[in-house]
N, C-alpha and C positions, 0 to 999 in steps of 0.2 A: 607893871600892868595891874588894873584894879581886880582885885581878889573876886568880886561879884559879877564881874566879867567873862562867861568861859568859852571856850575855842570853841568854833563852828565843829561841827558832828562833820567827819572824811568820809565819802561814799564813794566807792569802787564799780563804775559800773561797767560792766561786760555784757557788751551787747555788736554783733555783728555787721546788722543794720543799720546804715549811716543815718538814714531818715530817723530811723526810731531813736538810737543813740545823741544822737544832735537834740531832737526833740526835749528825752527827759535828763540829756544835759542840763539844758536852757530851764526847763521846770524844776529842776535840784536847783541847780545854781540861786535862782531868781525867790527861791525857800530859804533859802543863808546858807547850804550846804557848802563844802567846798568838795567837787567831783570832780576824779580824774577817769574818765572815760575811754577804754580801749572797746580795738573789734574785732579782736580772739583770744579766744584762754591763753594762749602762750604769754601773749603781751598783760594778760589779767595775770596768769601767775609770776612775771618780770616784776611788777607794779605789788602785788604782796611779797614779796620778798624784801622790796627797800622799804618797807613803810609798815605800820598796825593801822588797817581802816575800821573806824566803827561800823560800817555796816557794807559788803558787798554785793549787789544786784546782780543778778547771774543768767545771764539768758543760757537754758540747755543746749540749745543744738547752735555750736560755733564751730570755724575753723581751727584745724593746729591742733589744739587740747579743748575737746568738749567737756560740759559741766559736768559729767560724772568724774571725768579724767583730774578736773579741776579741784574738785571737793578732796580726792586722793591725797594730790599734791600739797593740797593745802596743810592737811594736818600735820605733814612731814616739816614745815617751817616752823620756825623757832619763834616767831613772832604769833604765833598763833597755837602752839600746843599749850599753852597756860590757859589760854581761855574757849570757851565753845567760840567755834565760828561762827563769825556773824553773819552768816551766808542768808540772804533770799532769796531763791529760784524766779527768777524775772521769764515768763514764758506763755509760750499758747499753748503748751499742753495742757490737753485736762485729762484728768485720770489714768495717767500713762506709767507704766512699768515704771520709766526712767526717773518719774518723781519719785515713787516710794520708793526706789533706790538711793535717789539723792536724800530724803526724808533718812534713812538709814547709815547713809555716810555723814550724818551732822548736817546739812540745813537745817536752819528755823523752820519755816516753810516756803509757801509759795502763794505768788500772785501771777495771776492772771491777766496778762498785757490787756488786750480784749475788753476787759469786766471793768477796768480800773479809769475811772477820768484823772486828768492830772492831779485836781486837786484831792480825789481819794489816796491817790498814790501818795504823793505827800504827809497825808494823815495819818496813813497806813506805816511809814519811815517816821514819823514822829514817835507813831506807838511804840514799835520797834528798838528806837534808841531810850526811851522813857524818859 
């Protein structure tokens, strides 16, 4: 493989909502990302466990294991105590307890499902991976 060549950026995304999931599947995907997409923390934390994703999208409020429960878990894997999590808070909350929580268990930050068009979202995960 040519050295100047490097592997598509892995995004993890955790999102509940088929419509919304499906959606910025298809908007990651169609960026060069390569996304593997579940629709609850259990199956998001299943999916970190086999794998190091550079960046995981995190909707708070899911079934199974919600993103607080998620961010917990996460630090406990081995594939991820070396480095800060790449966690982004994928959400409609604004200004909620739950985020400065999750802000405090290791998130980067958060975006704002709402606020973001595709192609900011995109922009926004370029930043993100630099």
């Amino acid at each position: 493989m040519d050295d100047n060549v490097s592997e598509p950026k892995r995004i993890l995304l955790a999102e509940d909502d088929a419509a919304t999931r499906e959606l910025y599947e298809e908007i990651l995907t169609n960026a060069g990302f390569v996304v593997n997409a579940v629709s609850d923390g259990e199956e998001a934390l299943n999916a970190a466990r086999e794998k190091k994703y550079d960046l995981i999208l995190l909707d708070m409020m899911m079934p199974k294991v919600n993103g607080l429960s998620f961010l917990i878990e996460l630090k406990k894997l081995p594939l991820y105590q070396s480095d800060p999590e790449p966690v982004v808070l994928f959400t409609n909350l604004m200004h909620d307890p739950v985020i400065a929580e999750a802000l405090r268990l290791g998130a980067k930050t958060y975006l704002i499902k709402s606020e973001l068009s595709p192609s900011q979202l995109v922009d926004r995960i370029h930043y993100f991976l630099g």
